[in-house]
C-alpha positions as CSV (number, residue, x, y, z in Angstrom):
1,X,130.8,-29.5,99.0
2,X,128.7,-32.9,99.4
3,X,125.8,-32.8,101.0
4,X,127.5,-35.1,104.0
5,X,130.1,-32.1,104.2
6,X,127.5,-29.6,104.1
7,X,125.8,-31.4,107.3
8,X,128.7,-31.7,109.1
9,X,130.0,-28.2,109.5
10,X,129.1,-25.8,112.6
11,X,126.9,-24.0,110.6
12,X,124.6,-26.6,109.6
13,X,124.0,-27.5,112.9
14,X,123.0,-23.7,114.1
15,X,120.9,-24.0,111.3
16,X,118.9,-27.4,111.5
17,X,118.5,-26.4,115.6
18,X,116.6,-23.2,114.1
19,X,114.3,-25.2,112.0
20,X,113.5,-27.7,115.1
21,X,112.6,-25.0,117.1
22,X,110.1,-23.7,114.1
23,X,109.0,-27.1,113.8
24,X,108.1,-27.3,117.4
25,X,106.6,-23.8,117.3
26,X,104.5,-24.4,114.2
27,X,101.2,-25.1,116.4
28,X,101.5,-22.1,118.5
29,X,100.9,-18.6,118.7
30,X,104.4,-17.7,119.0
31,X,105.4,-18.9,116.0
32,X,105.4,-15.9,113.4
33,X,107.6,-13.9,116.2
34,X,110.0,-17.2,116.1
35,X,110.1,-17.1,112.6
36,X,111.1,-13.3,112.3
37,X,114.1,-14.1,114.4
38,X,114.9,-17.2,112.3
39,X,115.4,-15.4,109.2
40,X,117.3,-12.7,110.8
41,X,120.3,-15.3,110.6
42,X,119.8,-15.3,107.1
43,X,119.3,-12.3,105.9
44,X,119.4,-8.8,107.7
45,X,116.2,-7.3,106.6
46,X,114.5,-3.8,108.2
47,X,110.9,-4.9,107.9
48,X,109.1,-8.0,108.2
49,X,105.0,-8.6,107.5
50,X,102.9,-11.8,107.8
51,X,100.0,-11.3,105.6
52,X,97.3,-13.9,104.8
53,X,95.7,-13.4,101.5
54,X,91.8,-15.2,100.6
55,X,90.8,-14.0,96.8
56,X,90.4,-10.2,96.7
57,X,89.5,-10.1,100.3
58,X,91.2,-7.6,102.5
59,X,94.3,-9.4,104.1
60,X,94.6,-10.2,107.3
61,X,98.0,-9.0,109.1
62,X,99.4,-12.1,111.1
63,X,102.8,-10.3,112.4
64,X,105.0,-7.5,111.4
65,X,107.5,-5.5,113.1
66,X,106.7,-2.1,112.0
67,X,107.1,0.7,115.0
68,X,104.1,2.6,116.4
69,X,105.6,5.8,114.3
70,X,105.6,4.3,111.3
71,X,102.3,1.8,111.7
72,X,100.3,4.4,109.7
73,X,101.8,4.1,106.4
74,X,103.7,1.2,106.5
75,X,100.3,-0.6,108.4
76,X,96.8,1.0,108.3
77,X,97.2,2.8,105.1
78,X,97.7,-0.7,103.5
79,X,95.2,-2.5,105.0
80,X,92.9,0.4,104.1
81,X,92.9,0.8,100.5
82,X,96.5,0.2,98.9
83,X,96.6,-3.2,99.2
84,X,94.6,-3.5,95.9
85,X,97.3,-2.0,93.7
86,X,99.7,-3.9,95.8
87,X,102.4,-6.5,93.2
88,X,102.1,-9.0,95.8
89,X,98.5,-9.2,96.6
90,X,98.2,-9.1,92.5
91,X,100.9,-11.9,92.1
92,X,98.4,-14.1,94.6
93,X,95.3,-13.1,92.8
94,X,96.7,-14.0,89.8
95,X,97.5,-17.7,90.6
96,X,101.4,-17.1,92.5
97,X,101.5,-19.2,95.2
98,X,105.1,-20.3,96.4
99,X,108.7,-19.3,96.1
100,X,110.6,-16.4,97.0
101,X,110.0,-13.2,95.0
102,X,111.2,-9.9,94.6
103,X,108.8,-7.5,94.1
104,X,110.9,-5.5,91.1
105,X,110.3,-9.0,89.2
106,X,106.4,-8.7,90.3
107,X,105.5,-5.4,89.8
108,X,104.7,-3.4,86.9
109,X,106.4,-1.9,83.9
110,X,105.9,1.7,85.3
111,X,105.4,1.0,89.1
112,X,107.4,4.0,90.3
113,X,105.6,6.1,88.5
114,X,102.5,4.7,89.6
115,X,99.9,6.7,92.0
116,X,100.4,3.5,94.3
117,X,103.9,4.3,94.9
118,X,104.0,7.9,94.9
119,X,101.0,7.8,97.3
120,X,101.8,4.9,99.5
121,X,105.4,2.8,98.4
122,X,107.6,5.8,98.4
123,X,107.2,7.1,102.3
124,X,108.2,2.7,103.2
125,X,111.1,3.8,102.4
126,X,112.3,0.3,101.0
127,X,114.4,0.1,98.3
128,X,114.2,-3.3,97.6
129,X,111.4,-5.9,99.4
130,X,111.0,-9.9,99.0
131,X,108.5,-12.1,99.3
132,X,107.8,-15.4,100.3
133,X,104.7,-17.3,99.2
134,X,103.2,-20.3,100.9
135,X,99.6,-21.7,99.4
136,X,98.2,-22.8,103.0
137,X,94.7,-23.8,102.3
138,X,92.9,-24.3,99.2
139,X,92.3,-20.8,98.4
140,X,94.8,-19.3,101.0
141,X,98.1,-17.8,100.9
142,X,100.5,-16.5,103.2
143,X,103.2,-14.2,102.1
144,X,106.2,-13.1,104.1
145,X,107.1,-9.9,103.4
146,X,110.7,-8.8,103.7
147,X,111.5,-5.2,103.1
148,X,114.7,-3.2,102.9
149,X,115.7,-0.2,103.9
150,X,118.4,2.6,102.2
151,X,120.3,2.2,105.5
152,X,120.1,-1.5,105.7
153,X,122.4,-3.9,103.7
154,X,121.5,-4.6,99.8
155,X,120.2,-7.8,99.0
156,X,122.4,-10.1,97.7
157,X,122.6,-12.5,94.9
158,X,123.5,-14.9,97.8
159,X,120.7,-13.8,100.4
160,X,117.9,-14.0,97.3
161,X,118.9,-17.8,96.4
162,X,119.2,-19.3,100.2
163,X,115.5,-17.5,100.6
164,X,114.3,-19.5,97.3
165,X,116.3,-22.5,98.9
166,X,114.4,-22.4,102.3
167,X,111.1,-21.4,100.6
168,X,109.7,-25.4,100.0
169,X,110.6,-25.6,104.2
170,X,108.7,-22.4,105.1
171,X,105.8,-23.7,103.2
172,X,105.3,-26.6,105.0
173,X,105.7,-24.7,108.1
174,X,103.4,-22.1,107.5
175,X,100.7,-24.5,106.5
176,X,100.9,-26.1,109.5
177,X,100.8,-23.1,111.7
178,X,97.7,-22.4,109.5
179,X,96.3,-25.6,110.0
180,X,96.3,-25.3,114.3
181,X,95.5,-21.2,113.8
182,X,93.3,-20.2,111.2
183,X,89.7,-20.6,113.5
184,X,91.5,-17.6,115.3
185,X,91.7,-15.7,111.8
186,X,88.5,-16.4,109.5
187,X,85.9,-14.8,110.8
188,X,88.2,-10.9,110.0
189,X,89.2,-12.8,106.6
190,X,86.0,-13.1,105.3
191,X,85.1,-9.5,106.3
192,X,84.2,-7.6,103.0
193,X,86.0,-4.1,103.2
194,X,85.0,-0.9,101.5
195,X,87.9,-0.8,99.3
196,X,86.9,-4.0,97.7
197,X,83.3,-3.0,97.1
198,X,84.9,0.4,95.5
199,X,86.5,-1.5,92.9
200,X,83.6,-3.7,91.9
201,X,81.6,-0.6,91.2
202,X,84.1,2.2,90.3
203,X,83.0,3.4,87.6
204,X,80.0,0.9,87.1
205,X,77.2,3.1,85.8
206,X,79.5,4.8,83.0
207,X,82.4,2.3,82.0
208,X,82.6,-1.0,80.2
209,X,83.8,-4.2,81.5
210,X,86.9,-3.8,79.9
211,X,87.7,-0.4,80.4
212,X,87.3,-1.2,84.0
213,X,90.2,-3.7,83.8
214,X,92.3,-0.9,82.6
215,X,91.6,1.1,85.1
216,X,92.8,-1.4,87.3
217,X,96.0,-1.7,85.5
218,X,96.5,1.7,85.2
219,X,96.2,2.9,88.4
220,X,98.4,-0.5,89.8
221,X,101.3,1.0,87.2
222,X,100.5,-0.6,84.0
223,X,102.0,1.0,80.8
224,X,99.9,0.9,77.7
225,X,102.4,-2.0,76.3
226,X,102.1,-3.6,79.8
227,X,98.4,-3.4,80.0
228,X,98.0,-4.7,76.6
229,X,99.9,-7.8,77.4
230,X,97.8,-8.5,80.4
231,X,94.4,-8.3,78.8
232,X,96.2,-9.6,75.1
233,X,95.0,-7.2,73.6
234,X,97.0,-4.5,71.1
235,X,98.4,-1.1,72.2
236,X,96.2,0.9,70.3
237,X,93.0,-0.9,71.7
238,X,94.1,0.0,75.4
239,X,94.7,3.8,73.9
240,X,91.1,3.8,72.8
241,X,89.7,2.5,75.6
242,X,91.7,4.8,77.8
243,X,90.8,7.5,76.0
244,X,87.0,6.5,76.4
245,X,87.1,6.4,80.1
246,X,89.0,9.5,81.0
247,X,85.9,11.1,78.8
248,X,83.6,9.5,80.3
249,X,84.8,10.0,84.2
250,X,85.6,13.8,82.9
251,X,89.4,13.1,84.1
252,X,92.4,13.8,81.8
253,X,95.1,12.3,84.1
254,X,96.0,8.8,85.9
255,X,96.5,11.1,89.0
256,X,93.3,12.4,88.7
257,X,91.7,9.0,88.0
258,X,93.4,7.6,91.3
259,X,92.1,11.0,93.2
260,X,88.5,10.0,91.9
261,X,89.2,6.3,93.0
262,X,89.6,7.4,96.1
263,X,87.1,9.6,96.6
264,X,84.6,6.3,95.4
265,X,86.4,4.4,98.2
266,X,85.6,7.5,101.0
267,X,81.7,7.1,99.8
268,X,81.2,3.6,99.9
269,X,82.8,3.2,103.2
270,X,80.3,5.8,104.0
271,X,77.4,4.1,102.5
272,X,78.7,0.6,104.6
273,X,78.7,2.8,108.0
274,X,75.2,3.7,107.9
């Protein structure tokens, strides 16, 4: 089909009316609501979160859709403490900041067998989740977060490449949203949460720089291979080092390391409150 037959066609008009209504919208309030029914005529997702990312700052929830029943997981558990070990908010930290991406091609070697899934990804319910990256300031990113449900319809091949089509547009329109918004939003995003001070001193006192990084990696999923390829380093020096810190935090499991992690979490949030 040429692009003049493409343009032409019923469809195409639904769809360019859509995307002049977000264009309108982009300056107002009401326009992460707007978007949410927008990409419902693309693709029939079950969950939907707006999430603005600033470094390893806590993000800051723009929208989602998430019921009252289901806020505490799906919501406040995140926003507490999983979001670290999260394949998104890695994928921004580490420099991803546009396209459409699935999280199965984000996250680790060994993520469902991670403490971050058994303990917060696996009661979602998802069983598959995309997301859509947009850099909207110079050390800001927005992600929209689409997640799917076992009783909602699988992802296609199809829905996957008109989201990575669309992704350029959404950019441009979430920066400019972001551009009329964001003096309503900085003030929480620069708020320094307890989970983030955890992880800057978990395991400070006892642990060496780079054993810290493992523990990172290990409690986010990481295999041994996988972590080694993130630090470039060799199998048998991330076995060593492993080794080293369950001795020296007196664990001898990952789900005892993450139980430890978040009892550091539980005392520095105590520490902040006083």
């Amino acid at each position: 089909m040429t692009p003049t037959e493409h343009l032409a066609n019923a469809a195409s008009l639904t769809w360019h009316r859509h995307l002049a209504r977000l264009f309108q919208a982009a300056a107002g309030s009401g326009f992460p609501t707007l978007l949410e029914q927008t990409l419902r005529e693309l693709v029939g997702f079950d969950t939907i979160l707006i999430n603005t990312y600033k470094g390893q700052r806590r993000p800051l929830l723009i929208h989602d859709n998430y019921p009252p029943a289901r806020r505490e997981q799906g919501i406040e558990r995140y926003l507490s403490q999983a979001y670290l070990l999260d394949p998104f908010f890695k994928a921004v930290y580490d420099g991803l900041e546009s396209g459409a991406h699935r999280l199965r091609e984000l996250a680790p070697d060994r993520f469902e067998s991670s403490d971050y899934y058994h303990h917060y990804y696996r009661a979602l319910g998802l069983t598959d989740e995309i997301g859509l990256f947009a850099r909207v300031d110079t050390n800001v990113v927005m992600v929209v977060s689409l997640g799917f449900r076992d009783d909602a319809p699988r992802v296609t091949r199809r829905d996957l490449q008109a989201l990575r089509h669309i992704a350029p547009v959404l950019e441009v329109l979430l920066s400019e949203y972001w551009k009329w918004q964001e003096h309503r939003f900085h003030q929480c995003l620069d708020e320094r949460e307890p989970v983030e001070e955890a992880f800057d001193s978990f395991g400070q006192e006892s642990l060496t720089a780079r054993e810290r990084e493992i523990v990172r990696l290990l409690l986010a999923g990481h295999s041994t291979k996988s972590a080694a390829r993130e630090l470039d380093i060799s199998d048998g020096t991330v076995k060593v080092h492993r080794k080293h810190l369950y001795q020296r935090l007196e664990v001898s499991s990952q789900s005892q390391l993450f139980r430890l992690f978040l009892d550091h979490v539980a005392l520095v949030s105590r520490q902040q409150s006083n």
